[in-house]
N, C-alpha and C positions, 0 to 999 in steps of 0.2 A: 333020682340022685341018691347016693350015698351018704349019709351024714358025718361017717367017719372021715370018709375020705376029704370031705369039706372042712372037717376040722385038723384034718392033716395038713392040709390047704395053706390054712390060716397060721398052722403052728410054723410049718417052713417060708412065711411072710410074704404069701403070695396073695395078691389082691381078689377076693371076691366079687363074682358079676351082681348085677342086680338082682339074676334068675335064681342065683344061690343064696343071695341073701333070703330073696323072699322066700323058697322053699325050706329054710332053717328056722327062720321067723314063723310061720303060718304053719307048719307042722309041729313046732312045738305049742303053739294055741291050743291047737288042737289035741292036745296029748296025743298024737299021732304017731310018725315015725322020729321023730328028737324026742328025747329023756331028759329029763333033770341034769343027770350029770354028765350027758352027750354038751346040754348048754353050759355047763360047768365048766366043762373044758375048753369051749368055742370061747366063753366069756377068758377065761385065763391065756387062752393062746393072743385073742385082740389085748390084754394086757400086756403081754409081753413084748409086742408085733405091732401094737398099733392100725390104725386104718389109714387109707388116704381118705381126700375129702371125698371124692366121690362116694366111697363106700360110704361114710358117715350120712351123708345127703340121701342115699340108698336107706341104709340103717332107719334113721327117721321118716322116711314117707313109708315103710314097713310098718315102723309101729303108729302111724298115723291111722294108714289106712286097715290096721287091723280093728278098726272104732270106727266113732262116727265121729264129725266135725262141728261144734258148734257154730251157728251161722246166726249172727246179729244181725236183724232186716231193720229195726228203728234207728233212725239217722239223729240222735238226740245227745250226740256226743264220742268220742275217741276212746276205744277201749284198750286202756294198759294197762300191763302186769307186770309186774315185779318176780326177780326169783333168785335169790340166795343158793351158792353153792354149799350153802352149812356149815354151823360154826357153835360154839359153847355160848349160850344164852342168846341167842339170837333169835327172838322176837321180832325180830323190826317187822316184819307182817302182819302183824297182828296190831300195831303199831300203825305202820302207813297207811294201808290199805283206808281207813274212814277219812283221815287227813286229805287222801287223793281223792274220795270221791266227796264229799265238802267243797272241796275244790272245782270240782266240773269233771274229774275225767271217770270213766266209768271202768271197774276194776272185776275182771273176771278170772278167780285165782283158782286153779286146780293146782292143790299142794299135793307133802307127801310126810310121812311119817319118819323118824330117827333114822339114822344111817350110821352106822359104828355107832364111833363115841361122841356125835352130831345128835340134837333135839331136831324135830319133824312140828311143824307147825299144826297140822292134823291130830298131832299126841294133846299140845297145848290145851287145844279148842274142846277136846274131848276131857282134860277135865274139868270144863264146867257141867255139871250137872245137865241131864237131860239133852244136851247138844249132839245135834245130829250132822254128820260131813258127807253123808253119801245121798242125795238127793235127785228127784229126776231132772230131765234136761230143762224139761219146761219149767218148773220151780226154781231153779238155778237161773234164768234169764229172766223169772218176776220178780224175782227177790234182787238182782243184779238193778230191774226197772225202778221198783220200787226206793229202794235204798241205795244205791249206786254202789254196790259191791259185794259178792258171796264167796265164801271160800268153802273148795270143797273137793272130797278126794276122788282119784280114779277112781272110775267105777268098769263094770263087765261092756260096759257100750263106749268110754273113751279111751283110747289108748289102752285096752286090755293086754297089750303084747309087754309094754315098758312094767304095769302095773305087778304083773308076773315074774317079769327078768329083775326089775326092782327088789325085788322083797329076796328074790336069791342071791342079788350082787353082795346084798350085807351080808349074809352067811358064809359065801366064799372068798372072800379077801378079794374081791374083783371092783370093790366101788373106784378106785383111787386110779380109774384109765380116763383118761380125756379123748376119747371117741365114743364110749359108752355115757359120760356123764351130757354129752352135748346131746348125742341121741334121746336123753332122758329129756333132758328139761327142754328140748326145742320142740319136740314132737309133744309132750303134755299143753304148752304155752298157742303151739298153733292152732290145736284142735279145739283151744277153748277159744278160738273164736278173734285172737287179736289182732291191732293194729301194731303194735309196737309193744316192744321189751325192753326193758329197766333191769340190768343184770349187780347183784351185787357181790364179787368174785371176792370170796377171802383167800388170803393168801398167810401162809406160816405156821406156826407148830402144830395150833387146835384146828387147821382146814383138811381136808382133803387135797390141797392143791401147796405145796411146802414152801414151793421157790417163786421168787417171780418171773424166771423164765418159762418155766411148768403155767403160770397163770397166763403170760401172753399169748401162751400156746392152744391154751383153752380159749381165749378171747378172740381169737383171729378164726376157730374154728367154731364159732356158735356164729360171730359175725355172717362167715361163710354161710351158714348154713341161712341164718335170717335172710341173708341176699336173696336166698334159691328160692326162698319162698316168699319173697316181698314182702314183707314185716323189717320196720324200723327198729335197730337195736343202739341201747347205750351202755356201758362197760366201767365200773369202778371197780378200779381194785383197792379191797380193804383190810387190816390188817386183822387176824386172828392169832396173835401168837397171846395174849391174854383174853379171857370173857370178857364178852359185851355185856355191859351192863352191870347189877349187882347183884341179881338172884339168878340162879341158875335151877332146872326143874321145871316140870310142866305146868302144876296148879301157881308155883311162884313167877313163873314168868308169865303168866294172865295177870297174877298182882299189879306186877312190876307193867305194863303194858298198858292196864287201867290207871297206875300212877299218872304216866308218862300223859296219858290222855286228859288227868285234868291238873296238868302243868308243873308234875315234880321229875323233874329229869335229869335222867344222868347223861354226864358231858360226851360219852361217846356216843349215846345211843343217839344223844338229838343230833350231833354232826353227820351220824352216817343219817339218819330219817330223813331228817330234809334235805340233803344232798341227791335223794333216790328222790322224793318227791318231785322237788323240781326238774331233775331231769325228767319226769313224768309229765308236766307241768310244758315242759318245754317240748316236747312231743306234739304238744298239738295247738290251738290257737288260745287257751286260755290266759298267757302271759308273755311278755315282751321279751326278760330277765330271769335270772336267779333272783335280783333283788327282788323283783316283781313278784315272783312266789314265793318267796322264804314270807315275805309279808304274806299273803293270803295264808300259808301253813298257820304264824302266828294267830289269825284270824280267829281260823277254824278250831284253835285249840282254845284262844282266850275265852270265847262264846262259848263254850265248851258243846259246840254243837258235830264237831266229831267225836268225841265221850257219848253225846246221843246215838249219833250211828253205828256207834259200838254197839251200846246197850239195845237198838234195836236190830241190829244184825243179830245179835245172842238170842233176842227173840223170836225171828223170823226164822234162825234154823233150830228152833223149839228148846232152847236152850234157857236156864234160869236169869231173867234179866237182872233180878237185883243182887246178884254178885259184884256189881259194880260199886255199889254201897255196903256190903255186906261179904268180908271174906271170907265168912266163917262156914260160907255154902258152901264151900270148896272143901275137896278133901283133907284131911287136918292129920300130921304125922302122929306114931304113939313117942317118940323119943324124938329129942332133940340132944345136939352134941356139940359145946364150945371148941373151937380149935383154938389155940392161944400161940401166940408168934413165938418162936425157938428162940431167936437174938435181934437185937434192937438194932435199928438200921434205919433202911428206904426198900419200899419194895420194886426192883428193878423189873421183873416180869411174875406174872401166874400161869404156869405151863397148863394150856386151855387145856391138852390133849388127855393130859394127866391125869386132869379137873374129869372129861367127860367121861375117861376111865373109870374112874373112882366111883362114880353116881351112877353107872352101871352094876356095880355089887348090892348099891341100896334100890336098884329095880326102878330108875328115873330112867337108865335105856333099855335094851334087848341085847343079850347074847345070842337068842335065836330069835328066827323072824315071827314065831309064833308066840313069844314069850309074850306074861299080861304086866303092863305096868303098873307101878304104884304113883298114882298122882301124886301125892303129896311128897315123896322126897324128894330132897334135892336142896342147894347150896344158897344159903345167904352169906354177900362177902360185906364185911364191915370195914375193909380197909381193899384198896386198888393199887394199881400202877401208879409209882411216885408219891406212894401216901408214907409220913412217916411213923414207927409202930417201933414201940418200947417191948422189952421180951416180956413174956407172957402177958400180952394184952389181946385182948379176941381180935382174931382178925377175921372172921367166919362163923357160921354156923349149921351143922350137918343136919339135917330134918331125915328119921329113916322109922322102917317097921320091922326090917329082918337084924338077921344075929352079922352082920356082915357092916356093921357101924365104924365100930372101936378102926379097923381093917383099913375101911374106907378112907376115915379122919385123917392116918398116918400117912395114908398116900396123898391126900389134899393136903396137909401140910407141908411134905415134901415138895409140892409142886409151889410155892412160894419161894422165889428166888430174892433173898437179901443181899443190899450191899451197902456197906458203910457212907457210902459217895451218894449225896442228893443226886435223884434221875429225874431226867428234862421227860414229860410228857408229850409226844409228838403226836400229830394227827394221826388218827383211824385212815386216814382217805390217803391210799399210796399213787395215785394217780386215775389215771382214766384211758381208755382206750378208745381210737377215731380211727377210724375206717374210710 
């Protein structure tokens, strides 16, 4: 086969067979006959052009079986994962994951790293000191035995096909297709072994996904895809047009994560967690209800015995455990930088997208996919959505190490949208998707 010609193919909208997929997919593994920017342009022409679902369904048993499968043999409970399409401070993984397995279910999470102006729950973990995300299979499923849950990233044996096309979507402006984003995360989520999937779809200005037409459209095709492979899936759509949460930043959102774990929490964060828990909860035989698990979640926090499986998951993957008591082991910025409110008001929205921009200059994301981060920067908000704020009163705080601060602030304040008129707080949770 030709490669060009396949990606001639794809650019005049015509459907590729399975044979051409795989020989596109499995020659560029190979550094073979596909190039970087032979897939550059395959990945931009399926932007443009779209897949049907078969392709898609193709697409992912491609990057499937370019790895190996994880295979759970102990029958000691229902394995499900969670997985966010990305969004400005969004934690909740790091978050849920001990609350669900507390709970009974067992959580096998292969994440991934920043995407744009999107945090990577993998950047998170990495900086706590000493924390290691790439581990072998077998260690991954005693650690999973042991403490009912690991998180941990592609490696060269799972999914190596997504792991490679992944790290170049960000670079070419190709993240933002809903047939590549479903190939990613369905074929990551299979091969680690699951019974079911808990989706949490952001939708609006800070997502990848803007509208909520665009999100039903990714919802009906991961559904699809779940089907084709028998795996249970469930679909919230949630809103990202302001940050989740109040810190935004890698080493701050482990803060903010540990906060939440021994019971200081912010109103969005705990509506979307337990929302995603129980539907996790509700996947398999450990509750009747929502009500039935929002009380177990409470449980596991009050005891503060998901705070322990935190703190022993940090150690099992060789990570500093007493940062849970002690933040100071985290990377620590050399500047910090008040933003203070321009005019007195209400804050009607915080433009996430802006926001993840911005923390990009101070090295909290990547411009390039090889770029090295700065743990420590990154955004403390002291004021949120419908909070009200007098002019020059902080309503933030920049944490940064390079000369790209002053730059930064100007664009995060910008992205603070006032308005004279008290604003109604509405739910995070824009619906749900059933199949």
């Amino acid at each position: 086969m030709n490669p060009s010609k396949l990606i001639i193919k794809k650019r005049d909208n015509h459907s590729l067979t399975r044979k051409e997929i795989h020989y596109f997919i499995s020659e560029y593994i190979k550094n073979s006959k596909v190039t970087d920017y032979q897939m550059s342009a395959m990945l931009m022409a399926i932007v443009f052009n779209g897949m049907s679902e078969e392709e898609v369904y193709y697409l992912t048993d491609e990057y499937i079986k370019s790895g190996i499968s994880i295979v759970f043999t102990n029958q000691d409970g229902k394995y499900i994962d969670k997985h966010s399409t990305g969004g400005v401070g969004d934690k909740i993984s790091l978050i849920l994951a001990p609350i669900a397995a507390e709970c009974g279910v067992k959580v096998p999470m292969i994440s991934g790293r920043g995407l744009g102006h999107t945090g990577g729950t993998l950047d998170k973990l990495e900086s706590i000191p000493g924390f290691i995300t790439q581990i072998s299979i077998e260690r991954f499923k005693t650690i999973i035995k042991e403490n009912g849950y690991a998180i941990i990233s592609q490696s060269d044996k799972i999914v190596p096909a997504d792991r490679k096309i992944y790290a170049l979507r960000d670079v070419t402006g190709t993240v933002e297709s809903i047939p590549l984003i479903t190939a990613s995360i369905m074929s990551k989520k299979i091969a680690s072994g699951i019974d079911g999937l808990v989706i949490d779809l952001k939708v609006g200005h800070g997502a990848f996904i803007g509208t909520m037409k665009r999100a039903k459209e990714l919802a009906y095709m991961l559904t699809y895809v779940a089907k084709k492979f028998n795996k249970k899936i469930r679909i919230n759509y949630t809103d990202m047009d302001t940050p989740l949460g109040m810190y935004i930043g890698n080493g701050l959102e482990v803060i903010e994560s540990i906060e939440f774990l021994k019971g200081n929490m912010a109103s969005d964060l705990k509506e979307i967690t337990y929302r995603l828990v129980e539907d996790m909860l509700l996947m398999t035989d450990v509750v009747k209800d929502r009500n039935h698990a929002s009380q177990l979640i409470d449980k596991a926090i009050s005891s503060g015995k998901a705070l322990r499986r935190f703190q022993k998951f940090i150690e099992l993957q060789k990570g500093n455990p007493s940062v849970i008591d002690d933040y100071s082991i985290l990377p620590q910025s050399k500047h910090k930088l008040v933003i203070n409110a321009k005019e007195s008001g209400y804050i009607k929205k915080i433009l996430s997208r802006d926001i993840g921009y911005a923390l990009i200059d101070v090295r909290a994301g990547r411009k390039k996919m090889d770029d090295d981060l700065d743990y420590a920067s990154g955004l403390k908000l002291f004021k949120t959505e419908g909070d009200q704020v007098q002019k020059g009163e902080p309503i933030a705080e920049l944490y940064y190490d390079n000369d790209m601060g002053e730059k930064a602030a100007k664009d995060i304040l910008r992205s603070f949208i006032i308005t004279n008129h008290k604003v109604k707080v509405e739910s995070r949770i824009l619906g749900s998707f059933n199949q």
